[in-house]
N, C-alpha and C positions, 0 to 999 in steps of 0.2 A: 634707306630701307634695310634693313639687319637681315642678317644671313639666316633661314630657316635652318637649315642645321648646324649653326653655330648656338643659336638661341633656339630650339624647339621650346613647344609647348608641353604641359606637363603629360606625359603619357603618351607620348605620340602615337601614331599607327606604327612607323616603321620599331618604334622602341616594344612594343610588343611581338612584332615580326621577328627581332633580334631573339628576346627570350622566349618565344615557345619555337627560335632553332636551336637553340641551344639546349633546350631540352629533350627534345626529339635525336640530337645528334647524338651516335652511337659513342662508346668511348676508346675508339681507334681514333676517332674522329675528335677527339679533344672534349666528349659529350658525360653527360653524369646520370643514362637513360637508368641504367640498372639500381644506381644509388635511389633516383628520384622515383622510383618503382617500391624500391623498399621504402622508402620515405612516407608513399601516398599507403602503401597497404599498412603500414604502422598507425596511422595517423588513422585509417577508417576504422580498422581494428578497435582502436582505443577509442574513438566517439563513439559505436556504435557499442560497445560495453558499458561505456558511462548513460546512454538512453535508456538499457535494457535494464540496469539495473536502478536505474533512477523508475522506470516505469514500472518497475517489481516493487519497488519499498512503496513507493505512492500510491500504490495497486492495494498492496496489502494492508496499509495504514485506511483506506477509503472501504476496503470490504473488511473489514474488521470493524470499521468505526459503521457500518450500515449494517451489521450482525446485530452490533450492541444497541444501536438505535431499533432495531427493526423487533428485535425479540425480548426486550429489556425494558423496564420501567425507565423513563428518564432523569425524575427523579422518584424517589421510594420515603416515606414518610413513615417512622416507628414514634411508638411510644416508649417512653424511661419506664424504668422497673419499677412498681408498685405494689405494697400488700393487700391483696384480693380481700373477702370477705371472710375468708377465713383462716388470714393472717399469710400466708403464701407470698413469696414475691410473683408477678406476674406484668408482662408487657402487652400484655391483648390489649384490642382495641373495642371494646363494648360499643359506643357510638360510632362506630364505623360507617353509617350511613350519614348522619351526619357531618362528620369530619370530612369525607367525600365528596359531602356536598359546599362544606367551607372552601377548599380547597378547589374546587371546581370553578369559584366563582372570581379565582388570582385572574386577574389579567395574562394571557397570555397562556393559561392552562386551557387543553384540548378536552382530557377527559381526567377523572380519577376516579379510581375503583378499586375497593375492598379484595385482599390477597388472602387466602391461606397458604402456608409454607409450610412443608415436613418431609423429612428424611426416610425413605422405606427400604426394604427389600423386597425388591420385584423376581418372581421366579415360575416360569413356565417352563414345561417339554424337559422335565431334568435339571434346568439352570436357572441362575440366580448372578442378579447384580444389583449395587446400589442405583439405586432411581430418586431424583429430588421431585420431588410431586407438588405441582403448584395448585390449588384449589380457585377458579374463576366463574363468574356467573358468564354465563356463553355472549352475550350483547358486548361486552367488554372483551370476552377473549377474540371476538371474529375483529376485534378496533386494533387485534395487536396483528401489523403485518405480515410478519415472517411467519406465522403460525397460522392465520386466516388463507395466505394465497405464499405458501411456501416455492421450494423450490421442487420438491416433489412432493406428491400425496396422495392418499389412497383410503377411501373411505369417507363417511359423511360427519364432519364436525357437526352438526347441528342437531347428531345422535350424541352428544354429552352427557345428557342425563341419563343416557343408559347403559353407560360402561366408562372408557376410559382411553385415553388420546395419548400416545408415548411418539417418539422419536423413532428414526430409523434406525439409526444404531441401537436403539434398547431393543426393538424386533428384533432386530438384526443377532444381538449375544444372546434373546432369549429364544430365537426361532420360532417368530409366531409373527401373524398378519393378522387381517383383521378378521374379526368372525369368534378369533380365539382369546382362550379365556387366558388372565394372567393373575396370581395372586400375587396381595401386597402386604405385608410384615409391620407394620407398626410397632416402637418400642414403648410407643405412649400408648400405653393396652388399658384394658379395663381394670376397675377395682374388684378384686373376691375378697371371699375371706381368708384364700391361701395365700392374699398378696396380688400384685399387679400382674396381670397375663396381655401379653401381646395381642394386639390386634389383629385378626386374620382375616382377609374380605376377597376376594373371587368376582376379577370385573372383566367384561368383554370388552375384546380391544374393537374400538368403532372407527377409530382414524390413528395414522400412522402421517407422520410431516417429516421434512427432512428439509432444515433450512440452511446446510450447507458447511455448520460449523459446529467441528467435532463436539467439542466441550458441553454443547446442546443436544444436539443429536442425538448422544449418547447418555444421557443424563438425566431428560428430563419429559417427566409425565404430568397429564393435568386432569384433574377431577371437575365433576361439577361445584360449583361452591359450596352448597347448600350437603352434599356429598362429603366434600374435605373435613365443613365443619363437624360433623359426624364420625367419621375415620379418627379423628386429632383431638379430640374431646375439646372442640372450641368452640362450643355452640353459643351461641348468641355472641359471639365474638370475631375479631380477624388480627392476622398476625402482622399487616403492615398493608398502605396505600399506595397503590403505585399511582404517577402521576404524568401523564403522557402531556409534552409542551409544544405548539406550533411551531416554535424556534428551540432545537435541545441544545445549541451552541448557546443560550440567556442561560442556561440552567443554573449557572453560577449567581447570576445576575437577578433573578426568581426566589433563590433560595430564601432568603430574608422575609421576600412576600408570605412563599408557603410555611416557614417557620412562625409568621406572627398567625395566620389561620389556624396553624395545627393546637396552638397552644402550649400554655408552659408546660407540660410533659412530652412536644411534640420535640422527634428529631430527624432533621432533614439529609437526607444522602443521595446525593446526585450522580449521575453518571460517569462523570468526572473523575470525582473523587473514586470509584470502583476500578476507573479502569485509564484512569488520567495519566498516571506514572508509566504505563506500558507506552501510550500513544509518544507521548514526550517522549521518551528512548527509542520509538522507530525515529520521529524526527531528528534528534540528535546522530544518529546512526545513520542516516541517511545524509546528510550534512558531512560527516565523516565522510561516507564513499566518495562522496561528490568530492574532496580533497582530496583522497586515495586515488583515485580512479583519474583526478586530471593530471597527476603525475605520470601516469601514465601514458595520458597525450602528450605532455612533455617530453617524458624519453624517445615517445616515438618520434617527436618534430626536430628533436634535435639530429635525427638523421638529415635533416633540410642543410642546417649548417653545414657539416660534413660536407653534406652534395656541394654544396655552393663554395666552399672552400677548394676544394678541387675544383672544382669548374673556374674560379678565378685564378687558380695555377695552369691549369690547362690553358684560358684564353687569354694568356698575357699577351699575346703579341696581337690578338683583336682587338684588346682593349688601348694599345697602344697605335692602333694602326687607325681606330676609332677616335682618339682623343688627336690626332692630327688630322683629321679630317675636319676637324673642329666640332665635336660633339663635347658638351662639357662634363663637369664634374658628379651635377646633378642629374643628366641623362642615362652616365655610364649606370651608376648609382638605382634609377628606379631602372632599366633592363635586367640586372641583378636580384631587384629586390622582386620584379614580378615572378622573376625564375622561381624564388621560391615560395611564392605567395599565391603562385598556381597550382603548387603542389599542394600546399594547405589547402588551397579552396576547393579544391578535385578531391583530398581525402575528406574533407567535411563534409561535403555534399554528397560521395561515397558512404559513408559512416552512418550520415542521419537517414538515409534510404533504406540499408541495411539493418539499422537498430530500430527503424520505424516497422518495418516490415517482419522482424525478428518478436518484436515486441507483441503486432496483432497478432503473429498465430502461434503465439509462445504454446494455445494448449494444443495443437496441431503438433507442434515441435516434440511438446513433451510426450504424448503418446509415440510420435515415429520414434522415439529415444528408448522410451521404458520397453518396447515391440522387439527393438534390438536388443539392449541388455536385459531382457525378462526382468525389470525389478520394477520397485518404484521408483523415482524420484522425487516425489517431496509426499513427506507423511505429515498425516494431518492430527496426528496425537501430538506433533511438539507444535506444527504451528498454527493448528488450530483447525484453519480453513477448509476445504479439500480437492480443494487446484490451485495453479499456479494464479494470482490476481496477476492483470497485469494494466494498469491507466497510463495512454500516452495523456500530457498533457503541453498543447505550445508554444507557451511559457518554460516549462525545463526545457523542452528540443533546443527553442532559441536560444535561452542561457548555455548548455552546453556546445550547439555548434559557434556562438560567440565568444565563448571561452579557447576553444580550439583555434576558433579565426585570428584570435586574438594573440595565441601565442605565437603560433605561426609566421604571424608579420613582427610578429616584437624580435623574436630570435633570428629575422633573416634580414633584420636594418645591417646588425656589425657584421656580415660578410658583405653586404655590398656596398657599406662605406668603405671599406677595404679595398674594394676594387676599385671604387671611385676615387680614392687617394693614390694610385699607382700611376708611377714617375711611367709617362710614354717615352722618356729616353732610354729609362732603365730596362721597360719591356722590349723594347727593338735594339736593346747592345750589341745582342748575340746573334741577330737574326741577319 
C-alpha cells in the first residue's frame, strides 16, 4: 500500500491547507499577505475596467444601431436623374404609389412608403435653425417606432395634418412647445415674375418627440405628406421610398430583390451602407480595447509572480522540510501554483462583481459624478446619444474573466516549478 503522502492525490486537502497558510501568513512570518493584496486589487481593478468598458462600446454600438433602425428607413429607394417634361434633370418619383407597392410585395419587406425630403429654416420666438423636414402620410409615420412611441413626447401625432411635429432639441433652440406656431423658409419658393421667392408657411407645433439621439432630435421635422408635397413644389410626386424590413440585418441580402422591383432607374441604399463604416469602427475599437485593457490585467498579475517568488525564497526551508517528509515534486509544485491561482480567482470574481455592478448603474454613477463636478460628462453633439449606453452581455463577462483566469495560472506555473525543483539539501544547509 503506498504512502499517502508520499504519493498524494492531485490537490489534496491538506495541499490546499498549505497554500491558503501561506497566504494568510503575515510577512515577518515568511508570508506574501501585502504583496497578494496588491496582486488581488490589481487584478479586480483591471477585469472590472475591461467589463465596463466592453459594456460601454457594446452599449453604444446596440443603442446607436436601434436609433438607426428605429427612426430610419432600412433601406431607401431613389430614382437616377432624369429630364422632366420640360427638359429639366429631375429624380422625383411620379409612380410613387406604385413603386410602393412593387416594392412592398419583396419578400421580406414590412412596409414601403412614399418620402418627401427638404431642407428648411425653422424660426420662432426670435430664432432660427436649420430643420430637415421629412414629409409622411401619418399611417406610415405612426409604423416608424422611435417617432410613433418615443422616448419622450408631448402632444397628439394624429394632429399631423394640422400643423407640424419637430424634435425636442428643435423646441428646444427655438423655444416653443406645442400649441406654438413656427415658420418654415423654403429655398425652393415660388415662381414670379421678379424671379423665384422663398417659400414662407406658418405651422402649429402639434407634437414634440424626443428619441434620444442628438443628430435627430435636433434636426428634424415632419409634415403631412400631402403638406410637404405642397411646401416643396413636388406635387404629384416624392423624393424617395423608404422601406421598412422584418429582418434589417438581410438588408444587404434584399437589396438585389428591391433593386430588380424598383426598376432600371431604381437605386437601392440600405442602412448599411449610411451608416455601416461608423458601426465597423466601434467594433474594430472595441476589439482594440479588449487587447489594451488585457494588458492591463497582465501587469496587474504579474504582481502574482513577484508574490510567489518571494514566498519561495521565504519558504525554502518548508519546502525542504516538506520534500523530506516525502511530499513530491508535483505536490510542492501545485501548493505553489494554488498560492497564486487564489489570488487570480479572488480578483476575478472581485473584478466581474464590481464591473457587473459598475456597469448597471453607470447612469446612477454618472449623475452622482457630474453633481460633484457641476459639469457634464458625456456630450451628446460628438457622440450622438444622450446618456451613457451601457449592455452587460455573458458572453464578454466570461471571455474577460476567462482571459484574466487564464493568465493568471499561465504566469504562476514558472514560480512554482521553481519551487518544486528546489534541492531540500540545499534548502536545509544553513538551517
Amino acid at each position: 500500500m503506498s504512502d499517502p503522502v508520499a504519493d498524494p492525490r492531485a490537490f489534496a486537502a491538506f495541499e490546499w491547507a498549505i497554500a491558503w497558510r501561506y497566504l494568510r501568513a503575515r510577512r515577518r512570518d515568511g508570508g506574501i499577505s501585502v504583496i497578494a493584496w496588491y496582486a488581488l486589487l490589481g487584478v479586480t481593478l483591471g477585469v472590472a475596467t475591461l467589463i465596463v468598458v466592453q459594456a460601454v462600446m457594446i452599449g453604444f454600438r446596440e443603442e446607436f444601431t436601434a436609433r438607426i433602425l428605429g427612426a430610419n428607413a432600412h433601406v431607401t429607394v431613389y430614382y437616377t436623374t432624369e429630364a422632366d417634361e420640360f427638359g429639366a434633370p429631375s429624380r422625383l418619383i411620379g409612380d410613387y404609389d406604385d413603386l410602393a407597392a412593387r416594392l412592398g410585395a419583396v419578400p421580406g419587406v414590412t412596409r414601403a412608403a412614399p418620402l418627401i425630403r427638404g431642407q428648411v429654416l425653422a424660426s420662432a420666438q426670435g430664432r432660427s435653425t436649420g430643420v430637415e423636414v421629412l414629409g409622411s402620410r401619418l399611417e406610415d409615420l405612426r409604423a416608424v417606432p422611435l417617432i410613433a412611441e418615443p422616448e419622450t413626447a408631448a402632444g397628439d401625432l394624429g394632429r399631423l395634418g394640422e400643423g407640424i411635429a419637430i424634435g425636442s432639441g428643435v423646441a428646444r433652440s427655438l423655444g416653443v412647445g406645442v400649441g406654438d406656431v413656427v415658420t418654415l423658409v423654403s429655398p425652393e419658393g415660388m415662381d414670379t415674375p421678379f424671379g423665384t421667392q422663398p417659400r414662407i408657411n406658418d405651422y402649429e407645433v402639434v407634437y414634440v418627440f424626443g428619441v434620444g439621439r442628438f443628430d435627430i432630435d435636433n434636426t428634424r421635422a415632419y409634415l403631412s405628406f400631402d403638406e410637404a408635397q405642397a411646401f416643396f413644389n413636388r406635387e404629384g410626386a416624392a423624393d424617395e421610398i423608404e422601406v421598412m424590413l422584418a429582418e434589417p440585418s438581410r438588408a444587404d441580402e434584399l437589396a438585389p430583390a428591391l433593386g430588380a422591383a424598383a426598376g432600371p432607374r431604381g437605386l437601392v441604399w440600405t442602412w448599411r451602407d449610411a451608416s455601416g463604416a461608423f458601426l465597423s469602427a466601434l467594433d474594430v475599437e472595441r476589439r482594440v480595447m479588449f487587447i489594451i485593457l488585457s494588458l492591463v490585467v497582465l501587469i496587474a498579475a504579474l504582481n502574482i509572480i513577484s508574490g510567489l517568488v518571494m514566498l519561495v525564497k521565504n519558504k525554502g526551508r518548508d519546502i525542504g522540510i516538506l520534500r523530506t517528509m516525502g511530499l513530491t515534486q508535483g505536490a510542492i509544485m501545485r501548493i505553489f501554483f494554488l498560492c497564486g491561482a487564489l489570488i487570480g480567482v479572488a480578483g476575478t470574481v472581485a473584478g466581474v462583481i464590481l464591473g457587473c455592478l459598475f456597469a448597471f448603474y453607470i447612469k446612477d454613477i454618472q449623475a452622482v459624478v457630474e453633481w460633484i463636478s457641476g459639469g457634464s460628462v458625456w456630450n451628446p453633439e460628438i457622440r450622438y446619444l444622450t446618456e451613457i449606453p451601457a449592455r452587460l452581455r455573458p458572453g464578454d463577462v466570461a471571455a474577460v474573466a476567462g482571459m484574466a483566469l487564464g493568465l493568471s495560472f499561465l504566469i504562476t506555473i514558472w514560480p512554482a516549478r521553481s519551487a518544486a525543483r528546489l534541492d531540500p539539501v540545499e534548502a536545509l544547509r544553513h538551517e
